[in-house]
Every structure is written in C-alpha cells, then in structure tokens.
C-alpha positions as a Markdown table, in Angstrom:
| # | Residue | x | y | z |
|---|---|---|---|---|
| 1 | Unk | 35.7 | -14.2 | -16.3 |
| 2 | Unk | 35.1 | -11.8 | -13.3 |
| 3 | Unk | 33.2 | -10.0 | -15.8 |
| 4 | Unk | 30.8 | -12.7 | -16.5 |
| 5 | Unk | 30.3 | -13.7 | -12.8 |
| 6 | Unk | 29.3 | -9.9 | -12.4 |
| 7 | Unk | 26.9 | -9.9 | -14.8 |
| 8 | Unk | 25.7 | -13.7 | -13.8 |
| 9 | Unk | 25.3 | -12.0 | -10.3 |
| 10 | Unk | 23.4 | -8.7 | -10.8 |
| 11 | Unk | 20.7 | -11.2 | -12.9 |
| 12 | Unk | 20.7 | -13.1 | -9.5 |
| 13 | Unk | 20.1 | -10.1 | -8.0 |
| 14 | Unk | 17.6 | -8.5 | -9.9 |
| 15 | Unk | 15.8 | -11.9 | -9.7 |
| 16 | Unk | 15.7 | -12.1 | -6.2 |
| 17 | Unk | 13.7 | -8.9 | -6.2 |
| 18 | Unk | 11.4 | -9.6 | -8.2 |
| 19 | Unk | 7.4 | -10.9 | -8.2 |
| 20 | Unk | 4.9 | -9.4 | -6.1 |
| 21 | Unk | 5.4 | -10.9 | -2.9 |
| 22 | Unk | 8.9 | -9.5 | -2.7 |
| 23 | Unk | 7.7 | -5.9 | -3.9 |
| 24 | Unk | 5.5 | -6.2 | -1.4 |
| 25 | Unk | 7.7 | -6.4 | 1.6 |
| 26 | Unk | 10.1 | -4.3 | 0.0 |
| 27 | Unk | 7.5 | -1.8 | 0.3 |
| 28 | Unk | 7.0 | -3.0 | 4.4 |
| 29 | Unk | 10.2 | -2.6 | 4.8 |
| 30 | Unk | 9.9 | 1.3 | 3.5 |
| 31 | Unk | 7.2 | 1.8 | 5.4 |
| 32 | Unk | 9.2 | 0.5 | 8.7 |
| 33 | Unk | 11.9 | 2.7 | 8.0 |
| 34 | Unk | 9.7 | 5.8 | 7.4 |
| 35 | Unk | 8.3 | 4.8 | 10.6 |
| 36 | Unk | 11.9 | 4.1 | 12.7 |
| 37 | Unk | 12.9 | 8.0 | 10.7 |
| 38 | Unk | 9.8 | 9.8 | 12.8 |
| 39 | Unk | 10.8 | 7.9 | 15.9 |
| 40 | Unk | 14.5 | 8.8 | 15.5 |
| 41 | Unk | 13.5 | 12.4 | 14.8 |
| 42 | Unk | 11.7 | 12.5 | 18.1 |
| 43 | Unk | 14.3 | 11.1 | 19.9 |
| 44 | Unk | 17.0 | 13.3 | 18.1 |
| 45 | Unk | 14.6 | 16.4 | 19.5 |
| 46 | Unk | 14.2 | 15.0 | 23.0 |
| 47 | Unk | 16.9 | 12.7 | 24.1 |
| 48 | Unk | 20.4 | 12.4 | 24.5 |
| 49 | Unk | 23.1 | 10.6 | 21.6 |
| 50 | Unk | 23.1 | 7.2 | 23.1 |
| 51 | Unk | 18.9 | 7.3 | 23.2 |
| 52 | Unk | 19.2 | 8.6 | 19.4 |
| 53 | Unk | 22.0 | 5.2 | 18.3 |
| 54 | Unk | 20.3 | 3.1 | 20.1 |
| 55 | Unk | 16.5 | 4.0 | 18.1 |
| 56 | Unk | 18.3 | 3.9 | 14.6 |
| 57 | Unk | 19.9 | 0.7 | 15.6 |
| 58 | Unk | 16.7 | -1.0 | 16.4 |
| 59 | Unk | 15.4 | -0.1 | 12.9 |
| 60 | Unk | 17.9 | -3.0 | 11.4 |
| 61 | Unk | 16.0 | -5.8 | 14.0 |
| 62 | Unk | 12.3 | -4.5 | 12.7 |
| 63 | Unk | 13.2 | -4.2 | 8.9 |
| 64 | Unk | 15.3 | -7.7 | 9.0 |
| 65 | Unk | 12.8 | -10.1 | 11.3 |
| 66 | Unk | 9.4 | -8.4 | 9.8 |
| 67 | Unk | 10.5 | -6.9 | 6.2 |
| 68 | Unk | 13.4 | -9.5 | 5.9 |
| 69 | Unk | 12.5 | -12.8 | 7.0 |
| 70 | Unk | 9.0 | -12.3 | 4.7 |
| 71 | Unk | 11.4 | -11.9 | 2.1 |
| 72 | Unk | 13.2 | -14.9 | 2.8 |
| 73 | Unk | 9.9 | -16.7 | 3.3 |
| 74 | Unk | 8.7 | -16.0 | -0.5 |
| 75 | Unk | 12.0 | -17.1 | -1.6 |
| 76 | Unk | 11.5 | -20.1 | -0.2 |
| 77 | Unk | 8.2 | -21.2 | -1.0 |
| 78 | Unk | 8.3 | -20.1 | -4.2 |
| 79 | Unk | 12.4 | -21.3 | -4.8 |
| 80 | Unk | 13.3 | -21.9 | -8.5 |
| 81 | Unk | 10.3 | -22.7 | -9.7 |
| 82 | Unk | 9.4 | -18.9 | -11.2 |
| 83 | Unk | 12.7 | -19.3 | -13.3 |
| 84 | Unk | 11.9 | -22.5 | -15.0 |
| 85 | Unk | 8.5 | -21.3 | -15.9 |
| 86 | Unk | 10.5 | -17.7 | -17.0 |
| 87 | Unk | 12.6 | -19.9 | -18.9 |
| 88 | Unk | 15.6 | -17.9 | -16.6 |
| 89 | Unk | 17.2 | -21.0 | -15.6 |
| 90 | Unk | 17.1 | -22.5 | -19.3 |
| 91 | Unk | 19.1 | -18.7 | -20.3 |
| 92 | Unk | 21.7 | -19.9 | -17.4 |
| 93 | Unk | 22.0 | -23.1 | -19.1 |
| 94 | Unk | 22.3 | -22.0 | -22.6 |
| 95 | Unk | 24.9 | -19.7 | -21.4 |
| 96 | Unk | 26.8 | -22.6 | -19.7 |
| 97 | Unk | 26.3 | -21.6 | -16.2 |
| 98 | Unk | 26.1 | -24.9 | -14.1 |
| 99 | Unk | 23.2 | -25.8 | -11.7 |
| 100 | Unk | 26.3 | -25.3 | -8.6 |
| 101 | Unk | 26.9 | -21.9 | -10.2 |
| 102 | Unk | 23.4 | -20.7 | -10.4 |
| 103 | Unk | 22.2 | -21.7 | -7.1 |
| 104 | Unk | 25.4 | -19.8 | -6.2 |
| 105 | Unk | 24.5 | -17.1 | -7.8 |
| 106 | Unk | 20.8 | -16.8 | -6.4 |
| 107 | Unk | 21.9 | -17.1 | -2.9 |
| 108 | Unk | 23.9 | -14.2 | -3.6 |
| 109 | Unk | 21.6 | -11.8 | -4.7 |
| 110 | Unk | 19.3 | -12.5 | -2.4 |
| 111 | Unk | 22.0 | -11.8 | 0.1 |
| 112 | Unk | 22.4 | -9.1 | -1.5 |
| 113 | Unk | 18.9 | -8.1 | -1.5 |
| 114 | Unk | 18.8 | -8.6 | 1.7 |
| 115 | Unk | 21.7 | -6.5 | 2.9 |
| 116 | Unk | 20.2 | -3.4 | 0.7 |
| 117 | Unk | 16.8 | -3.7 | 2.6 |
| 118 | Unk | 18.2 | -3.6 | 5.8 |
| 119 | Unk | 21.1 | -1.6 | 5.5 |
| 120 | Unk | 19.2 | 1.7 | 3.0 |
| 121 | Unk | 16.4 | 1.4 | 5.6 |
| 122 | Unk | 18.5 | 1.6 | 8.3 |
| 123 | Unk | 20.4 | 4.4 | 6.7 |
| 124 | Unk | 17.4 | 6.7 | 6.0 |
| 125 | Unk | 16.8 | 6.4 | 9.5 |
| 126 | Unk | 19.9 | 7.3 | 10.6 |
| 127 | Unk | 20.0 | 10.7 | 8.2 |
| 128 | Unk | 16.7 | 11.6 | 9.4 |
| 129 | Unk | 17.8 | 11.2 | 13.1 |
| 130 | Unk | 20.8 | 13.2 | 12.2 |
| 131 | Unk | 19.0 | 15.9 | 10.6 |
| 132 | Unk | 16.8 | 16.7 | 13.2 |
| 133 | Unk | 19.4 | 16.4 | 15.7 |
| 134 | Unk | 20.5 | 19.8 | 17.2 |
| 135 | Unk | 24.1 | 18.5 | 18.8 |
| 136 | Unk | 26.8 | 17.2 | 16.7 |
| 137 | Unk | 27.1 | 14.6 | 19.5 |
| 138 | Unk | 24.0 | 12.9 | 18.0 |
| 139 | Unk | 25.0 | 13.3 | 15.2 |
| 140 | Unk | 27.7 | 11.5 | 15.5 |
| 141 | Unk | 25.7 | 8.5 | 17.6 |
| 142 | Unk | 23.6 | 8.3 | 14.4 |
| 143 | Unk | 26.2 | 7.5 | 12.3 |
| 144 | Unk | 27.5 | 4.8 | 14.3 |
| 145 | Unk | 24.1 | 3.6 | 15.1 |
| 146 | Unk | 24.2 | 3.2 | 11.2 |
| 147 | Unk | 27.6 | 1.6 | 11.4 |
| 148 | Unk | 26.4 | -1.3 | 13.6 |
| 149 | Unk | 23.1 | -1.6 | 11.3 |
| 150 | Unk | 25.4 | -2.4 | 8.5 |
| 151 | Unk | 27.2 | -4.8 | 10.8 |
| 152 | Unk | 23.6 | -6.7 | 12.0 |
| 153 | Unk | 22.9 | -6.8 | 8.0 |
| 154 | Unk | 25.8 | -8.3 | 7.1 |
| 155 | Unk | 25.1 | -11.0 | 9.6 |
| 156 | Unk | 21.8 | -11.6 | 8.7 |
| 157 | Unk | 22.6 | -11.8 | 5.0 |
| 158 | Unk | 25.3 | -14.2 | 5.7 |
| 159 | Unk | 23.5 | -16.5 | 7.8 |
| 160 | Unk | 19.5 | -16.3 | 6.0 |
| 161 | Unk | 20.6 | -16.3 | 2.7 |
| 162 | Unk | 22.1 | -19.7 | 2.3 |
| 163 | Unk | 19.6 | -21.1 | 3.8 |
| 164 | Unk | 16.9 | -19.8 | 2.0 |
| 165 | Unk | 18.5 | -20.3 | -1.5 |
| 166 | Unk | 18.7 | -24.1 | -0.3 |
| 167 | Unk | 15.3 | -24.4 | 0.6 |
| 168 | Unk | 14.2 | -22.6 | -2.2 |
| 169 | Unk | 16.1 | -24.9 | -4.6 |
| 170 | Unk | 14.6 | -28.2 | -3.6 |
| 171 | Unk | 12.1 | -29.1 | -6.1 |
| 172 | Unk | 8.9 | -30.2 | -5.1 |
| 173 | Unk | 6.7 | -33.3 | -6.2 |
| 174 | Unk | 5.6 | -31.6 | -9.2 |
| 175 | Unk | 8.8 | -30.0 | -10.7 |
| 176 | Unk | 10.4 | -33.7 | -10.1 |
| 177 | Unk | 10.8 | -35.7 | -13.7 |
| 178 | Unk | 8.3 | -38.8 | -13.9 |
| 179 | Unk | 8.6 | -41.8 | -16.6 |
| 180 | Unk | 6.0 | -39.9 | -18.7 |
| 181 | Unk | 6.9 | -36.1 | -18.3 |
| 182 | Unk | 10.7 | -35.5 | -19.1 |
| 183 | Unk | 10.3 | -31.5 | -18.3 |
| 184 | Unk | 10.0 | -29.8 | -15.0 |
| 185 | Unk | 6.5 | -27.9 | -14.4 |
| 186 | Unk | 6.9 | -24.7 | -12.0 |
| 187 | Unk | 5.2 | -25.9 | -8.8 |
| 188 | Unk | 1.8 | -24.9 | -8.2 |
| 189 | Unk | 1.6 | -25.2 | -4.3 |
| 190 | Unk | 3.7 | -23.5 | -1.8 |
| 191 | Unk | 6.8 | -25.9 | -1.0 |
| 192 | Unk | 5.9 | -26.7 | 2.7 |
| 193 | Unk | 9.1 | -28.8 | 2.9 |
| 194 | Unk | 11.5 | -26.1 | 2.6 |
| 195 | Unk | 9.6 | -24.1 | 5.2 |
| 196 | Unk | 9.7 | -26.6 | 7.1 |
| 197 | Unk | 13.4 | -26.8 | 6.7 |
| 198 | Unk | 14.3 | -23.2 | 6.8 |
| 199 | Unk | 12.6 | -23.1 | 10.1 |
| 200 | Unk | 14.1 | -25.6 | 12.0 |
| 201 | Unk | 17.4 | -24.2 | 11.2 |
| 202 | Unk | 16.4 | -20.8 | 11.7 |
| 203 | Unk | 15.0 | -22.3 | 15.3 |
| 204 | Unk | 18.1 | -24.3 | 15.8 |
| 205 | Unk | 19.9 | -22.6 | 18.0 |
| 206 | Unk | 16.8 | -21.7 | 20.7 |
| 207 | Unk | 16.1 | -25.5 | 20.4 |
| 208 | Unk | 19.9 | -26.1 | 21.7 |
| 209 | Unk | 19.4 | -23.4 | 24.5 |
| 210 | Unk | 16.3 | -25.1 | 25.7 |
| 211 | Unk | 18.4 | -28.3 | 25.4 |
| 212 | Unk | 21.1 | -27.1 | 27.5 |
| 213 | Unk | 20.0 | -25.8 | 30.7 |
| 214 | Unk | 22.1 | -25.9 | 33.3 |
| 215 | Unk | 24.5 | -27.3 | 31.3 |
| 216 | Unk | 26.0 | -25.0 | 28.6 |
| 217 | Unk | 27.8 | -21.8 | 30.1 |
| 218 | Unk | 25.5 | -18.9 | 30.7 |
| 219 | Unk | 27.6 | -16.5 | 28.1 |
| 220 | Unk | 27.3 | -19.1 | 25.5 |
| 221 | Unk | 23.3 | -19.7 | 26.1 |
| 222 | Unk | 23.2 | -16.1 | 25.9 |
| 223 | Unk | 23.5 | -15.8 | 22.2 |
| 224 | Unk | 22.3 | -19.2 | 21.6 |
| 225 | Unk | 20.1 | -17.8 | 19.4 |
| 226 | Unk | 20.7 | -15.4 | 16.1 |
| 227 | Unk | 18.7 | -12.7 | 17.2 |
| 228 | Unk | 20.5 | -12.6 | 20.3 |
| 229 | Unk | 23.5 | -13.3 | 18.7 |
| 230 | Unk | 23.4 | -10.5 | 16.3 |
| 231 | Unk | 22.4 | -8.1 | 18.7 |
| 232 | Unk | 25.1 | -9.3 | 20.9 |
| 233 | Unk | 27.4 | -8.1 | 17.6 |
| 234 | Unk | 25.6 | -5.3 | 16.8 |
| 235 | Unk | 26.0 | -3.9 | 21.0 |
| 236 | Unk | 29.9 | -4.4 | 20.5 |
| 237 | Unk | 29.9 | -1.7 | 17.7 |
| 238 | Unk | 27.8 | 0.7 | 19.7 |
| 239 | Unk | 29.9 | 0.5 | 22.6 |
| 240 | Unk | 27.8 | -0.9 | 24.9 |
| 241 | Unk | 28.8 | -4.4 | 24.2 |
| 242 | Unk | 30.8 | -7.5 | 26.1 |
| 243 | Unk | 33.2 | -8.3 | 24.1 |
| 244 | Unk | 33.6 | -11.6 | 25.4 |
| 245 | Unk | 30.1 | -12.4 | 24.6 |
| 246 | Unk | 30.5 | -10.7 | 21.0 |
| 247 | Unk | 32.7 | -13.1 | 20.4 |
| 248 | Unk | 30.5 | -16.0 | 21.2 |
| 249 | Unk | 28.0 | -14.6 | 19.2 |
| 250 | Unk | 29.9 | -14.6 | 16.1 |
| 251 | Unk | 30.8 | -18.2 | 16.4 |
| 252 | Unk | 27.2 | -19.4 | 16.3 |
| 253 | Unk | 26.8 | -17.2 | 13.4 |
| 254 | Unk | 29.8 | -18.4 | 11.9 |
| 255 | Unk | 28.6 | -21.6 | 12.5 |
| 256 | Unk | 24.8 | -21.2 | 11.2 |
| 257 | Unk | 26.3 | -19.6 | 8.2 |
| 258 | Unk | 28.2 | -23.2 | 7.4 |
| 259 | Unk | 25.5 | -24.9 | 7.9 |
| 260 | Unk | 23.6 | -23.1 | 5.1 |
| 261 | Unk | 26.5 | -23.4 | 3.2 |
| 262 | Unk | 26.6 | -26.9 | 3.5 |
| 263 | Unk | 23.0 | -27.3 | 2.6 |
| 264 | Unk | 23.1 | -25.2 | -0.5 |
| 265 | Unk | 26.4 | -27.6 | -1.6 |
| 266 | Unk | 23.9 | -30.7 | -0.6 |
| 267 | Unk | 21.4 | -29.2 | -2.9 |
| 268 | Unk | 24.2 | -28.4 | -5.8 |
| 269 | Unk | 24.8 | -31.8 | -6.1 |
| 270 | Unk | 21.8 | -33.5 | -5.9 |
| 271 | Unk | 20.3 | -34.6 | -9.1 |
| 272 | Unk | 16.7 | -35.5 | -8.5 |
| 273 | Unk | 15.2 | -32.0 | -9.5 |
| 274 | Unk | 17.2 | -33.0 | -12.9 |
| 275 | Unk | 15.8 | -34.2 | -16.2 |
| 276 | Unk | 16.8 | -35.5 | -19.0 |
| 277 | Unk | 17.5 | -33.0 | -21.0 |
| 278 | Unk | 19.4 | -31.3 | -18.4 |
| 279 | Unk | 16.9 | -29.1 | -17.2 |
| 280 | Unk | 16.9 | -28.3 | -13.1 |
C-alpha cells in the first residue's frame, strides 16, 4: 500500500512540474539563485559570517514570493484541467485512486515542488558562499543560513500548497457537466475564481492586521502576515530571533495551513465538477 501511495505521489509530483509556465519559473527561480550565489560570494569575500547567513538566507524570500508564488499562480489557474485533457486524471481513476486521494496527492507534489525550488536554490547559494568564503566561521554561517532556508521552505510549502491545490481543483464553467454534455472539457480561460480565492487567503492575515489596530497585541500584529511570519521563524534559526514572537508566528502558519486544509477537504467532497460517468 505504501508502495502505491509512493508511486501515486512522485506522478503528483512530476505533474506538478510540468507545462511551460512552470518550466518557466523553474528557470526564474535558477536564475535568482545564480544571482543570490554572486551576491553571497561577494559578501563571503568582504563581510563578516553573520553578513554572509544572513544574504543566503534572503535567497529562500526571493526564490519563494517571485519563483514560488508564479508557480503557485499557474497551478492555480490552470488546476486540473491539463489532466482531464491528458487523460491523467482518467489513469488515477482506472487505477482506483479516488477524487479525495488525488487532489491529495497533487497538493503534495506541488508541495513538494515547491520545497525543491526553494530549498536547492537556496542551497546552491549557500555552497557558493561557502566556497568563496576564506574563514571557517563563514562557513559555518552559510550552512545555517541554509538550515533556516529549509525551515522558511517547509513553511511555505505547508501553508501555499493546500491552497493552491484547492483553487486549482475547482472546476470552472466549462469543465462543469450540462444536460447535453456528460464529459468534462479542459477549461479554456484562466480560472479567475480561484485567483481570486487563493488571494484573499494568501492576503488574509494583512487584512486582519489592518483590522486590528490598536487592538490586537503588538507581537501578534507583528507576524500577522506570512511573510512576516516566516521570517519571524526563519530569524529564530539564525539566532537572531525572539523566540516569543517565533512562536506566534508559527501559530498563524499553523493556522493558514488548516485553513488550506480545510478548503482542499471542501473541494474533495464536492461533487459538482463530477459527471456522470465519474469523471472529475
């Protein structure tokens, strides 16, 4: 059984990657880290070990809010729709793999996908920085500036992904089964809806900051917010962090990351993008 999930999940995976608007930002996101390798080198040259973690560890904010979220964005607008007209999702079905198991599925490879992105970007940058680093002191800073990369991608992953795969999975009007077509038709036009969704969740927690001044505490309002909120996380691991308001931060990403979980379930168990031969 873990067998078959494995194999159902590096399909998911691959999937995620493909088409050309996620080659495309792949390739951003190489060119950013090539990019974030010359800076650290400089800095490695020039500066001291907390100048050299603190470059690689910016790397993981440019490759996952530029690189990343254009990801996500394709993922979105484009959702399932690629797979139907692939006949992927039909394989899933023919294989017994339930539409709750393959939305599962895709949300975790492109979790995946976007963990590799930001984390191998981050990590050439990181070896780079090391390499032209003359003091195992920086050497040392680059490493951990790596380590708290990993820990910002995690984060990311965990709270995007979801959300994504749940916009992404909506169907739009014209993948929805009328009284005279009984198949799905990959949509033609971008699916503004889920955009629109995936948005104002991304958004959701600056709305609530902007909602709550003056009233919410000031360490809370601090990492109202998910890029503040990860770079609240990602400061504890370099050292530099509150502790305090690390831990703050990982509740409204703990929290974000239900709330894409509870829109993916919505979306496993709705049955309009259904037909009636089963199809999604």
């Amino acid at each position: 059984m873990a067998s078959v999930f494995r194999g159902q999940l590096a399909l998911g995976t691959k999937l995620s990657g493909e088409g050309i608007a996620a080659r495309l930002t792949h390739g951003l996101g190489a060119v950013i880290a090539v990019g974030f390798a010359i800076f650290a080198a400089r800095v490695a040259r020039r500066d001291g070990a907390t100048s050299l973690a603190d470059a690689v560890a910016l790397s993981s904010t440019a490759l996952a809010w530029v690189a990343g979220l254009l990801f996500v964005l394709g993922a979105a607008t484009q959702g399932m729709a690629r797979d139907r007209g692939r006949g992927i999702s039909a394989l899933y079905r023919l294989h017994g793999v339930s539409r709750q198991r393959y939305l599962a599925v895709r949300a975790l490879g492109l979790g995946l996908q976007l963990l590799r992105m930001v984390a191998l970007g981050s990590l050439f940058v990181a070896l780079v920085g090391a390499a032209a680093a003359p003091r195992t002191a920086q050497v040392m800073a680059a490493a951990r500036g790596w380590v708290s990369c990993l820990v910002y991608a995690l984060a990311f992953a965990l709270v995007v992904a979801p959300l994504a795969a749940a916009a992404g999975g909506s169907p739009s009007a014209e993948e929805r089964p009328s009284a005279s077509v009984s198949r799905l038709r990959p949509a033609e036009r971008p699916r503004g809806r889920g955009l629109v969704v995936l948005g104002l969740v991304l958004l959701l927690p600056a709305i609530v900051r902007l909602a709550t001044a003056g009233v919410v505490d000031p360490s809370w309002r601090a990492v109202l917010g998910i890029p503040s909120a990860l770079s609240a996380l990602r400061a504890l691991v370099l050292g530099a962090g509150d502790r305090p308001l690390a831990l703050h931060a990982a509740v409204v990403l703990l929290v974000m990351a239900a709330l894409g979980a509870l829109l993916l379930r919505a979306q496993m168990s709705r049955r309009g993008g259904v037909t009636e031969d089963g199809a999604w």
